[in-house]
N, C-alpha and C positions, 0 to 999 in steps of 0.2 A: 504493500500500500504506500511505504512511505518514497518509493521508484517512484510512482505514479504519480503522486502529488508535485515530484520533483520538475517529471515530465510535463504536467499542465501547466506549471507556472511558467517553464522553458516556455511552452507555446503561448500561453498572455504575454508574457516579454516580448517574444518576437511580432507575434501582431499588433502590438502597440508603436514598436518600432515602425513597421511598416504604414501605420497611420499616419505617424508624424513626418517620415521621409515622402510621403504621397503627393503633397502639393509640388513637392522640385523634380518629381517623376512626371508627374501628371498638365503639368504647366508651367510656363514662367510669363513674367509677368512682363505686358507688353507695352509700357509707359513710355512716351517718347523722352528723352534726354533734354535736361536742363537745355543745351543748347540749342535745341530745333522751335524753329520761331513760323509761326502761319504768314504768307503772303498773302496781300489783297490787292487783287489788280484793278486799277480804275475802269468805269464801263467805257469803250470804246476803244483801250489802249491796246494796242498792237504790243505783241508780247512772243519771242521765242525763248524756251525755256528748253535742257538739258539736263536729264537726271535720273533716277530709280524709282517706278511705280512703291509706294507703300502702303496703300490702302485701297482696295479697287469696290464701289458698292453697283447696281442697276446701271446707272446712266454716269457716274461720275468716276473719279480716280485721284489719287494725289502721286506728286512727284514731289518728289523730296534730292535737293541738286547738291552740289559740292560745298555752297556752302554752308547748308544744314536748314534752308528755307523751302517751308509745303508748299506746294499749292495744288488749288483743286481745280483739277480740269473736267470741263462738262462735254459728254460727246451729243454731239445732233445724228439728224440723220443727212445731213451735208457733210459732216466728217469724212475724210480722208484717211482710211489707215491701210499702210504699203508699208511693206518691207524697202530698206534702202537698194536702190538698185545700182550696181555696179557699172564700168566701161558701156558705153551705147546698152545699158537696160534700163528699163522705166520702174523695175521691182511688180511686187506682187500685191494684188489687193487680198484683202486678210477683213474677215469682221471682227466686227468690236468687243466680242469675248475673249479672242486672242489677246487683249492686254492685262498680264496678267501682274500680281505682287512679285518683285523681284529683274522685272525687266527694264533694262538700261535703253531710253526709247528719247526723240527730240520731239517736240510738240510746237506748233506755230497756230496765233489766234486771237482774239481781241479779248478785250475784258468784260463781264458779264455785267446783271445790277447786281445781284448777291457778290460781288467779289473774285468769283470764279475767274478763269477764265475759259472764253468757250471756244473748243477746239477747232480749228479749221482742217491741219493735216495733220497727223502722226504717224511718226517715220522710224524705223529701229531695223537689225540686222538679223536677217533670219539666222545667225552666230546666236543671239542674244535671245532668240523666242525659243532655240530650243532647249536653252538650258535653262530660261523661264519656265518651261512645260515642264522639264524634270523635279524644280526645283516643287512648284506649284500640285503637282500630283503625286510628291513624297508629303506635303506639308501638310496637305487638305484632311488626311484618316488622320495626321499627329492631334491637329485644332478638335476635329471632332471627337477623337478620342480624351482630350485635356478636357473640352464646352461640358461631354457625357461626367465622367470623371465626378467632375466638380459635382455637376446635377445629383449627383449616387455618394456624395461625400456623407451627408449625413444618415444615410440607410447604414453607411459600412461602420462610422460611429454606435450607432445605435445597437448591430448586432455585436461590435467588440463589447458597449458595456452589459449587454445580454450575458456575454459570456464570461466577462469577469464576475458579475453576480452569479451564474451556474457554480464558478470555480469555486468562491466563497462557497456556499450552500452545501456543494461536495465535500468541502474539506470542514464542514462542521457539521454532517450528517456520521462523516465517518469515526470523528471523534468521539461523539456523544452514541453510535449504534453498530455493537456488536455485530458480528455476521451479516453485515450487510454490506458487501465487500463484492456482491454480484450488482446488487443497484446502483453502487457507485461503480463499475466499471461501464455499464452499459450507460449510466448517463455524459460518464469520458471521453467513452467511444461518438456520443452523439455532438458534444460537444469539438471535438477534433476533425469530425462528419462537418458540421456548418464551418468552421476555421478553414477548410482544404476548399469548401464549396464558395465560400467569396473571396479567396484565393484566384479560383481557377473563374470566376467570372471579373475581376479585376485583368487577369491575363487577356481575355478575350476581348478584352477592349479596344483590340485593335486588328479584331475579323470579324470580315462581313460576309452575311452570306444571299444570293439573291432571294428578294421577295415575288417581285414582279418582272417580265419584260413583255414588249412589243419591237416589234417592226412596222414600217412606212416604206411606201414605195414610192416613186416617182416615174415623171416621164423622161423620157431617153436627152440627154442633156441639160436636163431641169434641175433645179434647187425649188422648186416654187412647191409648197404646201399643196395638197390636195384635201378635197373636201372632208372624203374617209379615211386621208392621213391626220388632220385635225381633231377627229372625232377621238379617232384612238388616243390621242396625244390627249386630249379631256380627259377621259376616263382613266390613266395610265397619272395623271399628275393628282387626279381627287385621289387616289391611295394612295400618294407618294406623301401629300399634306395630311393625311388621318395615321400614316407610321409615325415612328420613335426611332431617333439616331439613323435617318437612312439618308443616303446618296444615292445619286442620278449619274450614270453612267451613259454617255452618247457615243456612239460611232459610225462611221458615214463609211459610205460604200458605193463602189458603180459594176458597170457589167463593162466587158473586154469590147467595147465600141471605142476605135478613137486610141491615142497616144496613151504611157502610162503616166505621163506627167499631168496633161488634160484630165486625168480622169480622178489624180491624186487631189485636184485642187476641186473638183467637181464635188468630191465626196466631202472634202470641208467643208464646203460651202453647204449641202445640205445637212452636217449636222450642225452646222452655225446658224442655219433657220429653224431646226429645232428646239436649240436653246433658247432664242429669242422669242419663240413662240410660247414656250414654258413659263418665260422668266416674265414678258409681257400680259399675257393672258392671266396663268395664273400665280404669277407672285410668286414661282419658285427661287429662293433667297439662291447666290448667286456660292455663296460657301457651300451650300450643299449638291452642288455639280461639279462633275468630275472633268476637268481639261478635256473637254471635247477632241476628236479625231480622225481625220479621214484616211483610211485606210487603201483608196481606189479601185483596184479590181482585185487586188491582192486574196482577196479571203472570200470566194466564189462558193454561195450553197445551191448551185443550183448549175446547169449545164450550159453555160454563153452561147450555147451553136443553136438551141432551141429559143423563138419569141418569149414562151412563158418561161423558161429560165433567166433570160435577160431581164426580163421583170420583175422576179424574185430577187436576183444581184442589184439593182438598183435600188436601195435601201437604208433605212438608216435605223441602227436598233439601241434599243431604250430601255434599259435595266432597272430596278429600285433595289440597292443595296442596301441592307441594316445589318447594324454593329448588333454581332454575336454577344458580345458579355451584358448589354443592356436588355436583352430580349429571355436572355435565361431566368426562372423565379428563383426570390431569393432564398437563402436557404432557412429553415426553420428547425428550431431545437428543443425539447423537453427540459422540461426541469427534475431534478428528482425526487420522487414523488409522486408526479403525474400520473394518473390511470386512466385521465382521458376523458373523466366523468366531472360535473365541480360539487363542491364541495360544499 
């Protein structure tokens, strides 16, 4: 017995620990620095600016440049956003999702009435977008895995001091009652049972598994929405707003018509009318979408040589991922005693 008492207090140690190291696991904190000061541009002032996206929401962005000053840029729908093009090239048009936190991009445009300023062109290196997409689709499960975290901090509180009380209870059941050395093990055992069980759902807090997916299809060179690709895309975003800790996974597609480059930038473009249509319509928050991706003819479920297989490849498909460790119940423990019945 006295092994045993030795061993649970080992384990309230440890899980305490684990509480209190939880916040510098689970997040840090994301304060701007004494020295980063907000910019406000006068309305009408012509303004090119040079710097690092740091905050990206729906319609807006900030840059934050060298010498430690925001500012907030508003995109329209006149906005220009191209890759810098090199020797006689003009660069690539890219939508306005492609700007993401982390990307080193130039912005040219006047000043708004709120202060802003409102975008005319924005220009950056396709060097720079792709190690913004790396950066941006390791970081996106970190944020939601800390956002979750946080939300389940005081659940994981609550069952530690559960179980510090079990431990008490145990260890003066067994002083005070002879031969009861089976009751106190089996409530040990239950007690060490919940400890392993929000363990392993604190681990899962950073996999997902899918809930939902759809596909949309389009017509042969189109990016443009279709009636019954909207519909889907309705019904597909009302569950993705009634889940807990999920994400939105888009990836765009074509059929073997045409160049593989043409067809690379065809498939971005219709999952970048995807999103907009998500994020427009129904207020899907712009964190919980996954860096979009066209993929081109590359990933074929269906035969290119037949019409209705080129049909099929022409697509864009739409997943709802949710974090595994928030979806699992929490774990539940006995006291000793209990028979299940009250008293």
């Amino acid at each position: 017995m006295i092994t045993s008492f030795r061993m649970f207090r080992s384990l309230a140690l440890a899980f305490g620990l684990a509480l209190v190291l939880s916040p510098l696991a689970l997040g840090q904190d994301n304060n701007k620095s004494a020295a980063t000061r907000a910019r406000t541009v006068a309305s009408g002032e012509k303004m090119k600016i040079k710097g690092v996206v740091v905050k990206r929401d729906a319609d807006t962005f900030t840059v934050r440049d060298l010498t430690g000053n925001d500012t907030i840029v508003r995109l329209t729908d006149r906005t220009s956003v191209k890759s810098s093009g090199g020797f006689l090239r003009s660069g690539t048009n890219y939508g306005s999702t492609n700007i993401l936190r982390g990307l080193n991009l130039e912005v040219e445009g006047r000043g708004g009435s709120n202060g802003e300023l409102v975008a005319d062109r924005v220009r950056f290196s396709e060097t720079d977008l792709r190690t913004a997409r790396t950066v941006e689709t390791r970081a996106n499960p970190l944020e939601e895995r800390a956002t979750a975290a946080e939300g389940r901090l005081g659940e994981v509180e609550q069952n530690a001091q559960k179980l510090s009380g079990q431990l008490d209870e145990l260890a003066a059941v067994s002083n005070a009652a002879r031969g009861g050395a089976k009751a106190a093990q089996e409530t040990a055992d239950q007690a060490v049972a919940g400890v392993n069980a929000t363990n392993e759902r604190i681990s899962a807090l950073d996999d997902y598994t899918p809930m939902e997916n759809t596909a949309v299809n389009f017509r042969t060179g189109s990016a443009v929405l279709l009636p019954d690709a909207k519909a889907k895309l309705d019904e597909i975003a009302t569950k993705a707003l009634n889940a807990k800790a999920y994400v939105v996974e888009v990836t765009g597609h074509a059929d073997a018509t045409g160049n593989a480059n043409f067809n690379r930038q065809l498939s971005q473009r219709r999952a970048d009318a995807v999103i907009r249509y998500l994020v427009e319509q129904h207020k899907i928050p712009l964190r919980r979408i996954i860096t979009p991706y066209g993929f081109g003819a590359t990933e074929p479920i269906a035969d290119n040589k037949t019409r209705e297989g080129r049909l099929q490849n022409r697509r864009v498909e739409v997943k709802i991922l949710v974090n595994k460790g928030l979806t699992q119940p929490a774990p539940t423990m006995s006291k000793p005693g209990s028979s299940g019945s009250g008293k």
